[in-house]
LUMKE-65877 format. One record per atom (N, C-alpha, C): x, y, z. Coordinates in steps of 0.1 Angstrom, whole numbers, padded with zeros to 4 digits, always signed. Example, Ala and Ser with C-alpha at 12.3 -4.5 7.8 and 13.67 -1.06 7.14 Angstrom:
+0132-0057+0078 +0123-0045+0078 +0132-0033+0078 +0128-0022+0071 +0137-0011+0071 +0129+0000+0079 
end
This chain:
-0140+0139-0139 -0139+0137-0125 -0126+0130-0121 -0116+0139-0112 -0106+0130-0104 -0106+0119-0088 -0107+0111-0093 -0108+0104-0079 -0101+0114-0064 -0108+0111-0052 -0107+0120-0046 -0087+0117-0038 -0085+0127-0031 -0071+0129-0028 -0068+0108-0016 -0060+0105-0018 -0057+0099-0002 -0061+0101+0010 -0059+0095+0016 -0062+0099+0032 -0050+0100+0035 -0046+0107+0048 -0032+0107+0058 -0027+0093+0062 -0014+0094+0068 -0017+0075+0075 -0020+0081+0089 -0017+0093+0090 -0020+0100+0106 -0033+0097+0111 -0043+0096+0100 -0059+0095+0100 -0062+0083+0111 -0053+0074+0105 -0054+0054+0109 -0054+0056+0128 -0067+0054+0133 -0062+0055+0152 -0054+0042+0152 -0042+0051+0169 -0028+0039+0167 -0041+0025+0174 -0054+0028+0183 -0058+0014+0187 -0059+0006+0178 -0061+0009+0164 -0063+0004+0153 -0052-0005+0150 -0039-0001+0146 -0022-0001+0145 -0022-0012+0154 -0025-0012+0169 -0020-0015+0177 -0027-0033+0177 -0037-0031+0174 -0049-0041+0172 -0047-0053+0164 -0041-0049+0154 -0035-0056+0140 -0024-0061+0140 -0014-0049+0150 -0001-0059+0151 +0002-0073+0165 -0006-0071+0171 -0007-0077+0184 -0014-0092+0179 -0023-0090+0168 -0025-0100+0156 -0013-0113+0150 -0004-0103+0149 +0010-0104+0141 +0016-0114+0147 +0018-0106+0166 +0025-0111+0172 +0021-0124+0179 +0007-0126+0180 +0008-0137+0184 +0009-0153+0176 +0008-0149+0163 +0013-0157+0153 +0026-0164+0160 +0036-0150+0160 +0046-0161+0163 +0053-0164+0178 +0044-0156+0186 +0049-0161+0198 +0046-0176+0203 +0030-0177+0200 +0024-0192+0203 +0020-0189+0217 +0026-0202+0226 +0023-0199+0239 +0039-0194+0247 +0047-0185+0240 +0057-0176+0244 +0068-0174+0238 +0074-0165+0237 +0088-0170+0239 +0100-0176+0246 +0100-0189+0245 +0108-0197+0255 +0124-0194+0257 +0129-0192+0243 +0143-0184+0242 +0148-0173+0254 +0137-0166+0251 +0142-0147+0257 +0132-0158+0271 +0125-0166+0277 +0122-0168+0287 +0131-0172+0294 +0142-0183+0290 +0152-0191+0293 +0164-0182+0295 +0167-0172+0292 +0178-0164+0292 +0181-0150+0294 +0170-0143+0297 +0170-0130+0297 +0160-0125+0310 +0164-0118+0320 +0159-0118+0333 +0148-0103+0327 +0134-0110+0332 +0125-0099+0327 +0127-0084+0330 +0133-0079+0341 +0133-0062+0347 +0149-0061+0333 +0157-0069+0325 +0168-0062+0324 +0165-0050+0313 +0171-0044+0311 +0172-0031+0299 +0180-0032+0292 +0178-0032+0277 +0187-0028+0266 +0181-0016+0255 +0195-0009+0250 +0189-0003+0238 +0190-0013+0226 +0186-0004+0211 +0183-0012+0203 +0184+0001+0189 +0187-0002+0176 +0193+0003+0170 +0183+0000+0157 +0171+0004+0147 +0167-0003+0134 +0178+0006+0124 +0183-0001+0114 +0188+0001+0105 +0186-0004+0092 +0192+0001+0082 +0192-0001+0070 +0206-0012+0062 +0201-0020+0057 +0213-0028+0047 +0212-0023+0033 +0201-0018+0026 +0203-0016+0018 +0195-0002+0014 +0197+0008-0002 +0193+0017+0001 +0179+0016-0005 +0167+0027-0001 +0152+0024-0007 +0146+0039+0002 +0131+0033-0002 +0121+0046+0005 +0120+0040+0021 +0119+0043+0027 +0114+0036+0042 +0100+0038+0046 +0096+0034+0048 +0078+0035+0054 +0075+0025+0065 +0069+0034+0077 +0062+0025+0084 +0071+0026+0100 +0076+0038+0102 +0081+0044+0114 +0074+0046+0122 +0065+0059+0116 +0054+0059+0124 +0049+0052+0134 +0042+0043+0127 +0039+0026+0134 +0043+0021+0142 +0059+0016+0138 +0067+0012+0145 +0069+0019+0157 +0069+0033+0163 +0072+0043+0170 +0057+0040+0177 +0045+0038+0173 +0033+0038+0182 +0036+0028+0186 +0041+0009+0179 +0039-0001+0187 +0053-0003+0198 +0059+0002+0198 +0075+0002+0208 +0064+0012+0219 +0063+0023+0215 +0058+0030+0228 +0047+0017+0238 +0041+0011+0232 +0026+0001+0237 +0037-0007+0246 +0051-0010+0245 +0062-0020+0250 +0065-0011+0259 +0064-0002+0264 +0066+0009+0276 +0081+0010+0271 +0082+0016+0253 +0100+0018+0247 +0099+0035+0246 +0114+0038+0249 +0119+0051+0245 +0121+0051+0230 +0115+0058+0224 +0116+0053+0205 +0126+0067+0201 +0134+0070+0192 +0137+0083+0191 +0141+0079+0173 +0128+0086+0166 +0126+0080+0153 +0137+0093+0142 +0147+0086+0137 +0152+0096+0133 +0153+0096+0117 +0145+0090+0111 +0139+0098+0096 +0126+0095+0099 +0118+0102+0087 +0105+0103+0082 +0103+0093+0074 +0089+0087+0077 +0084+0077+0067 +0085+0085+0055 +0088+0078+0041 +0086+0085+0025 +0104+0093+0028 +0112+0088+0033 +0125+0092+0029 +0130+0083+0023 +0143+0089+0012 +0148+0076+0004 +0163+0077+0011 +0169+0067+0017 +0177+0063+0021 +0189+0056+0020 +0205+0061+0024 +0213+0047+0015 +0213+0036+0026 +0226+0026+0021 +0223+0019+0030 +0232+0019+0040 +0229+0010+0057 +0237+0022+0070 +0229+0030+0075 +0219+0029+0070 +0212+0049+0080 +0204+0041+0088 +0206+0048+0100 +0196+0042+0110 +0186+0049+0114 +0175+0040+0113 +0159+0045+0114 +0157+0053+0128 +0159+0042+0136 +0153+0044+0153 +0161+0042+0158 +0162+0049+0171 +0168+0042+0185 +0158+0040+0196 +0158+0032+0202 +0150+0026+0211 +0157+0021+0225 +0152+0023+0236 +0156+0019+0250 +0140+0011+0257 +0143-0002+0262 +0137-0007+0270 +0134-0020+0275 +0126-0026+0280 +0134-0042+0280 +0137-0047+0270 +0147-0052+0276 +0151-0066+0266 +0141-0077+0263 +0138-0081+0273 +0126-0089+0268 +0114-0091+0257 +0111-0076+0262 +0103-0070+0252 +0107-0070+0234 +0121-0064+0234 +0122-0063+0221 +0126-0075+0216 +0134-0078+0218 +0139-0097+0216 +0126-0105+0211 +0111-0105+0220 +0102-0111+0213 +0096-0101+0201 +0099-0090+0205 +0087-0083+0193 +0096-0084+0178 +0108-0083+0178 +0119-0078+0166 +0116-0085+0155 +0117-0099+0153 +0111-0102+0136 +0096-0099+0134 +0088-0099+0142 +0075-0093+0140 +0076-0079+0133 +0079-0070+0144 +0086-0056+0134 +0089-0053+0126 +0100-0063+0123 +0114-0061+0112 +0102-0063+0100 +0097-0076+0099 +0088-0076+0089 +0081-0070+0081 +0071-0062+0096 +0062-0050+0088 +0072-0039+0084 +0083-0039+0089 +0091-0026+0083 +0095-0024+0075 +0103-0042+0068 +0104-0043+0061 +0099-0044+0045 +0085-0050+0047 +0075-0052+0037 +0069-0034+0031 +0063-0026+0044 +0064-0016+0036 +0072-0009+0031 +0081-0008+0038 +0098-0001+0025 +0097-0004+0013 +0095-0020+0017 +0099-0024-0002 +0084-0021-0012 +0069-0017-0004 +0066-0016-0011 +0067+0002-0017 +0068+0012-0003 +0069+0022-0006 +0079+0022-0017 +0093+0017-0015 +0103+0021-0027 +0098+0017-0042 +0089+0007-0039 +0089+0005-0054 +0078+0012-0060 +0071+0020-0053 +0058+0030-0055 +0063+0043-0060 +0075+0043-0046 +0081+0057-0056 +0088+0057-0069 +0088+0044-0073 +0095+0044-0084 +0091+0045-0094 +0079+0036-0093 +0071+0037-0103 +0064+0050-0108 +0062+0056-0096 +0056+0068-0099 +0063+0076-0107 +0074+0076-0103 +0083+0086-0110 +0086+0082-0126 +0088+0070-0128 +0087+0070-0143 +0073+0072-0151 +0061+0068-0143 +0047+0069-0147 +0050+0089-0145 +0050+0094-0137 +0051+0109-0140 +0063+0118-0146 +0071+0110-0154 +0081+0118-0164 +0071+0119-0181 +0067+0110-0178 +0059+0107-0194 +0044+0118-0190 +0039+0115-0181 +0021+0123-0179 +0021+0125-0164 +0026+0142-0163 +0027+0148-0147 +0016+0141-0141 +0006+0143-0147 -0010+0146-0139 -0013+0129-0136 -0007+0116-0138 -0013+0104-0135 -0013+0099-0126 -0021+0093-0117 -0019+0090-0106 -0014+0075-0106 -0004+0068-0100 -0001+0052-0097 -0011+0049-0084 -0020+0037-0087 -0027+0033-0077 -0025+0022-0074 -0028+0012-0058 -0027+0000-0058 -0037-0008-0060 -0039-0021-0057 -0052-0025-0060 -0053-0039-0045 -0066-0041-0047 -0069-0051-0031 -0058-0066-0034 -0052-0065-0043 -0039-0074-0043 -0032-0078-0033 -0037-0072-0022 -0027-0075-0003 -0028-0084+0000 -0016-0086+0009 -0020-0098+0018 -0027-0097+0028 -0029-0110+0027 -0039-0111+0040 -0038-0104+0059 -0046-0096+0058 -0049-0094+0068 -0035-0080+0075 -0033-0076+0064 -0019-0069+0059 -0027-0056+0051 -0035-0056+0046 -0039-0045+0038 -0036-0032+0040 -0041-0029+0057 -0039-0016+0060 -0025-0010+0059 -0017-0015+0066 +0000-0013+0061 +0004-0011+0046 -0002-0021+0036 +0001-0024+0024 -0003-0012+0017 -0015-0003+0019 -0018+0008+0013 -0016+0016+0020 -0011+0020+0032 -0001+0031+0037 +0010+0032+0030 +0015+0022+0030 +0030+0021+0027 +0030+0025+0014 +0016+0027+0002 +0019+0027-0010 +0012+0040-0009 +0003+0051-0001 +0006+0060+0000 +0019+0071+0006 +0028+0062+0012 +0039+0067+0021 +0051+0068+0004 +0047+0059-0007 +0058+0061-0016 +0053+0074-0027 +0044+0077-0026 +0033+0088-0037 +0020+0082-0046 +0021+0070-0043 +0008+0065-0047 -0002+0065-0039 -0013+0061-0050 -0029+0063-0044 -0031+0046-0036 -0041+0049-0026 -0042+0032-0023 -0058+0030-0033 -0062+0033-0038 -0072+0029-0046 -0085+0025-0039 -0091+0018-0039 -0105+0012-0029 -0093+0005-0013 -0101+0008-0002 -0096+0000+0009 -0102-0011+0009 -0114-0011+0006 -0119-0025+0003 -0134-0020-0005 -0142-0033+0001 -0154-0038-0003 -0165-0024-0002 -0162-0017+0007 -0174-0010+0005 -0168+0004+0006 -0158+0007+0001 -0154+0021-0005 -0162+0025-0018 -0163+0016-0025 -0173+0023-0039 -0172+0009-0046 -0186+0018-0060 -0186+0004-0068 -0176+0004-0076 -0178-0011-0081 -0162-0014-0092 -0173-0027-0094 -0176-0025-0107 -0183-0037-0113 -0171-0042-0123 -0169-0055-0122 -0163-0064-0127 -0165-0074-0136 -0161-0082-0146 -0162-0091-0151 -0175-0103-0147 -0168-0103-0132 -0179-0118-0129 -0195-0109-0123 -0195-0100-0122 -0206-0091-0120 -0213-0092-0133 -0209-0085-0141 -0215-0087-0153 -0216-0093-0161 -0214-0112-0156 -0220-0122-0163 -0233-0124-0158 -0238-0117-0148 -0248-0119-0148 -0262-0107-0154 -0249-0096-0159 -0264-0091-0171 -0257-0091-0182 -0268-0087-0190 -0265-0092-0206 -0262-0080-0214 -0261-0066-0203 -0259-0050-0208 -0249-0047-0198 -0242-0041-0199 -0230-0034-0192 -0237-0021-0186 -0242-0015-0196 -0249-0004-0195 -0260-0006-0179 -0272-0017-0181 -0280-0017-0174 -0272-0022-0158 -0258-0029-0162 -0256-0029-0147 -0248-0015-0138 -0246-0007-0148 -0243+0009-0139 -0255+0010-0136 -0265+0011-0142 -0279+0020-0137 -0285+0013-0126 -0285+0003-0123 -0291-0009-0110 -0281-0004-0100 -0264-0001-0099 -0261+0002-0092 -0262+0017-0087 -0263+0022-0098 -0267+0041-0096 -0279+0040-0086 -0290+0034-0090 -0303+0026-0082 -0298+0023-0069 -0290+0019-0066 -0288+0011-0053 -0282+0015-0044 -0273+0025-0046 -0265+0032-0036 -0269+0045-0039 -0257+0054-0027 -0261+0070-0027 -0250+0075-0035 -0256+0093-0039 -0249+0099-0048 -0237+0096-0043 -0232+0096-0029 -0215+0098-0028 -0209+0092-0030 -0213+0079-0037 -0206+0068-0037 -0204+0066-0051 -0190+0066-0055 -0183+0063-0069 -0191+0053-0075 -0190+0050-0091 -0192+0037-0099 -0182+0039-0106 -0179+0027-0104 -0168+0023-0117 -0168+0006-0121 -0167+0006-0135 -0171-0001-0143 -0159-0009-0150 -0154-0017-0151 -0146-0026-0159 -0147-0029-0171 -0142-0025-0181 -0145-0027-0197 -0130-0038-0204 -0130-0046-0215 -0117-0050-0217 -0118-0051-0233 -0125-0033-0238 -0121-0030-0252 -0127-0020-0257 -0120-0008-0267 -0125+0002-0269 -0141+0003-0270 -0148-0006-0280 -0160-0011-0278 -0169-0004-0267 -0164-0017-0258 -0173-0018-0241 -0170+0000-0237 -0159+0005-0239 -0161+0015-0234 -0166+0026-0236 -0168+0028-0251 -0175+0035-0256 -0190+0034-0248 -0196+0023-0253 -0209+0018-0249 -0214+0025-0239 -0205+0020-0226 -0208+0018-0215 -0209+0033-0208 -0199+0042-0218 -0196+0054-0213 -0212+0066-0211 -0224+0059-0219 -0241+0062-0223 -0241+0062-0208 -0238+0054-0200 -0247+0050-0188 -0240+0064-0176 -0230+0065-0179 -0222+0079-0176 -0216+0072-0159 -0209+0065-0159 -0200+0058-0146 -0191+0069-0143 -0188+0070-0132 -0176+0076-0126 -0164+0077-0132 -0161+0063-0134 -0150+0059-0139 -0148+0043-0148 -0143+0047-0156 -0143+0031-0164 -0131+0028-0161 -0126+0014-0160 -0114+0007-0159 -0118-0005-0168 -0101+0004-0175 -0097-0002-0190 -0088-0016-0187 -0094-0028-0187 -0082-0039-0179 -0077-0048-0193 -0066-0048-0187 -0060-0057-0200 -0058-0056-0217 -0057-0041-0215 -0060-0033-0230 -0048-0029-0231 -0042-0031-0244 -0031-0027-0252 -0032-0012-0248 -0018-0004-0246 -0016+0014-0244 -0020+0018-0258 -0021+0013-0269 -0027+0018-0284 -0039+0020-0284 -0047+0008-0282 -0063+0010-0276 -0069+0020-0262 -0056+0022-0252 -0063+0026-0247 -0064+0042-0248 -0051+0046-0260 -0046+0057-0260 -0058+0063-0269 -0072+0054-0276 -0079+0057-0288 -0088+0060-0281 -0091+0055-0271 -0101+0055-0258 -0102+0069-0252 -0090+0071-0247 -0085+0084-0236 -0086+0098-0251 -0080+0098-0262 -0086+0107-0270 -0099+0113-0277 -0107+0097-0273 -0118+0104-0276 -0129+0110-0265 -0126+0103-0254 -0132+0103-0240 -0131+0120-0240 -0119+0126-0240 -0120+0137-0240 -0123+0149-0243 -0134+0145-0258 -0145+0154-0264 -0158+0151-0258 -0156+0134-0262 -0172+0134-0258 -0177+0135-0241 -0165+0128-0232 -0171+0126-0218 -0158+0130-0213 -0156+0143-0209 -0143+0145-0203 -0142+0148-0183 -0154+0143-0181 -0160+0141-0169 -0156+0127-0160 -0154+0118-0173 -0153+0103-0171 -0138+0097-0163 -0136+0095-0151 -0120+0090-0154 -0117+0076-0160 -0101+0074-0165 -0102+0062-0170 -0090+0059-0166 -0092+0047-0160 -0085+0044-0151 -0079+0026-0157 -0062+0023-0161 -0056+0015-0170 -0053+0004-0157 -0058-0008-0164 -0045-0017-0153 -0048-0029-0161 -0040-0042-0153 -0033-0052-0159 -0020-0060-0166 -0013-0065-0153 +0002-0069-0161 +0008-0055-0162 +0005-0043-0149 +0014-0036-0161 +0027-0030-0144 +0045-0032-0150 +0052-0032-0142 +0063-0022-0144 +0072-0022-0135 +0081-0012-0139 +0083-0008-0153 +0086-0022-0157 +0096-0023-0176 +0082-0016-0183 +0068-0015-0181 +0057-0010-0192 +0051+0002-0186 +0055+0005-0175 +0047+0018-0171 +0041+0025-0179 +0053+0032-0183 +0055+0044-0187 +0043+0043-0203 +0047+0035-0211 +0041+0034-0222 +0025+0033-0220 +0021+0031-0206 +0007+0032-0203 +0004+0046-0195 +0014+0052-0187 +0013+0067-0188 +0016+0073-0198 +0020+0069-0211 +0020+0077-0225 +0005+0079-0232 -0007+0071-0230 -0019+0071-0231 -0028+0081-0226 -0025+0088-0216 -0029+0100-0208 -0041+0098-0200 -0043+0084-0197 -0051+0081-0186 -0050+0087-0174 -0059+0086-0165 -0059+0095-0150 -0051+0086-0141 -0054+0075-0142 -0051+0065-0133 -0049+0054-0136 -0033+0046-0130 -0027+0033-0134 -0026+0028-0124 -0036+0013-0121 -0037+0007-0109 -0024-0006-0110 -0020-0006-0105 -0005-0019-0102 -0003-0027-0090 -0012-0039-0094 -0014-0051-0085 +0005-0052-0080 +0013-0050-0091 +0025-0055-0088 +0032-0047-0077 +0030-0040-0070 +0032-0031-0059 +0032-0036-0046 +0021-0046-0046 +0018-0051-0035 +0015-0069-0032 +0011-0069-0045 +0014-0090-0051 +0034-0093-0049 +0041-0086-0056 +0051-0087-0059 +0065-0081-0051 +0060-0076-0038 +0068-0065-0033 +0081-0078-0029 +0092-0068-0028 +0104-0072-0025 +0107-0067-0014 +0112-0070-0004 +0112-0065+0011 +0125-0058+0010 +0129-0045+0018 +0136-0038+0015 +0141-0043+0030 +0160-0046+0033 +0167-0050+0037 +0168-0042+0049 +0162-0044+0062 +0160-0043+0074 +0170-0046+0090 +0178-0040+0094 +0181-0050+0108 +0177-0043+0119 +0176-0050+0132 +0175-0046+0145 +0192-0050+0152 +0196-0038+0160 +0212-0046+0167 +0203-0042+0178 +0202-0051+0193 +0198-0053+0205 +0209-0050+0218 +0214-0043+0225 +0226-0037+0231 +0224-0039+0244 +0229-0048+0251 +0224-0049+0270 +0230-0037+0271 +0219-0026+0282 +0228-0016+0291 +0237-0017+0300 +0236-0029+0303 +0248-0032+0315 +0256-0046+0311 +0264-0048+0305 +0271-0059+0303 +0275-0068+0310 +0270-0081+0311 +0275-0088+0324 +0276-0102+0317 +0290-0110+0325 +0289-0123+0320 +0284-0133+0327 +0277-0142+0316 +0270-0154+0324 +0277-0168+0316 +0273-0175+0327 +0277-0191+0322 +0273-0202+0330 
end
């Protein structure tokens, strides 16, 4: 069994988008912006320019393009989220208050920036994970930040990765501290098979060819091999393949750009990488702000 395809980010309603960033914003507004209150006469108009400093994947236009419009902005988005870009390219052009953009712009810049750097480093990964094994999927894991999620696994489907569970009640994933409380691995798939409906995945956490073997009797969805050497897990995935080739197995732990690949050499279905979204490096963002009418004050 392959875990099922992604969702779109088209899927995500913008009330949704719009809901979460308005969240964002009022973090840092507080009770306003006093700056752009003190200085900038509410009706004036400027355009506005997002660009790039440095080169990477970009993700998260889209978005940006639904929350500018919510600012009553002319957005005119000129690449596609999942493009890889040098640096100099400019994303958007935008016309509308000044006001407006002046408070929203590090709020924005942020999310725009956070998913780039995660999309680029998704695509990257992917691509060395699929020079070694076409067929593996790079997934992320609930490693997000807070209250950030939804972005964080767009942005890691916008680079070619999978976003993995969105959360808590996408499917089971029995874990470690789950199964300190039974004394069979086995009998905790079957309580959960018990408990939920057919459509809903199990997957089970093993951390040794052993457990996997074992555990493979109770017939889970999918096992996830965590913190297992690519030799063990490569002993695993060869034999899986006679006896349960129904099973996916799904590698993760510690594993980063520099080890991908040696864990796509194991022929696993699926490599989940906390470090995608624990570790992201923000990919180099600006806003230039342009009064339409130039005028001097003092």
């Amino acid at each position: 069994m392959t875990p099922s395809a992604p969702g779109s980010p088209t899927e995500i309603p913008p009330q949704l988008i719009l809901q979460k960033f308005y969240k964002m914003l009022d973090e840092d507004i507080g009770f306003g912006d006093i700056t752009t209150a003190a200085l900038i006469l509410p009706d004036e108009d400027a355009k506005a320019k997002v660009f790039t400093r440095q080169p990477g994947v970009v993700a998260g236009l889209n978005i940006a393009s639904i929350i500018l419009q919510d600012f009553d902005c002319i957005v005119n988005q000129k690449i596609s989220d999942g493009t890889r870009v040098k640096a100099d390219t400019t994303l958007l052009t935008i016309e509308g208050r000044a006001a407006s953009l002046l408070t929203i712009e590090r709020t924005l810049l942020n999310l725009l920036q956070r998913m780039s750097g995660i999309a680029t480093a998704t695509a990257h990964m992917v691509e060395l994970a699929k020079k070694t094994n076409p067929s593996v999927r790079v997934a992320a894991t609930r490693k997000t930040a807070p209250l950030l999620r939804l972005f964080d696994k767009l942005a890691v489907i916008i680079g070619g990765g999978d976003p993995h569970r969105w959360g808590l009640d996408d499917a089971i994933l029995i874990k470690d501290n789950h199964l300190a409380f039974y004394s069979n691995p086995t009998e905790a798939v079957k309580k959960a098979r018990q408990q939920v409906s057919f459509t809903s995945p199990i997957e089970i956490e093993v951390t040794n060819a052993t457990e996997a073997f074992a555990v493979a009797e109770a017939n889970p969805d999918i096992i996830l091999l965590d913190n297992m050497p690519p030799a063990e897990i490569e002993k695993v995935v060869n034999k899986f393949r006679a006896s349960h080739p129904a099973i996916s197995l799904e590698a993760s732990g510690n594993i980063t750009p520099d080890n991908i690949q040696s864990y796509a050499k194991t022929g696993v279905h699926v490599i989940s990488v906390g470090w995608l979204t624990h570790s992201v490096q923000a990919l180099n963002l600006s806003m230039d702000i342009i009064p339409k009418r130039k005028t001097t004050r003092g």
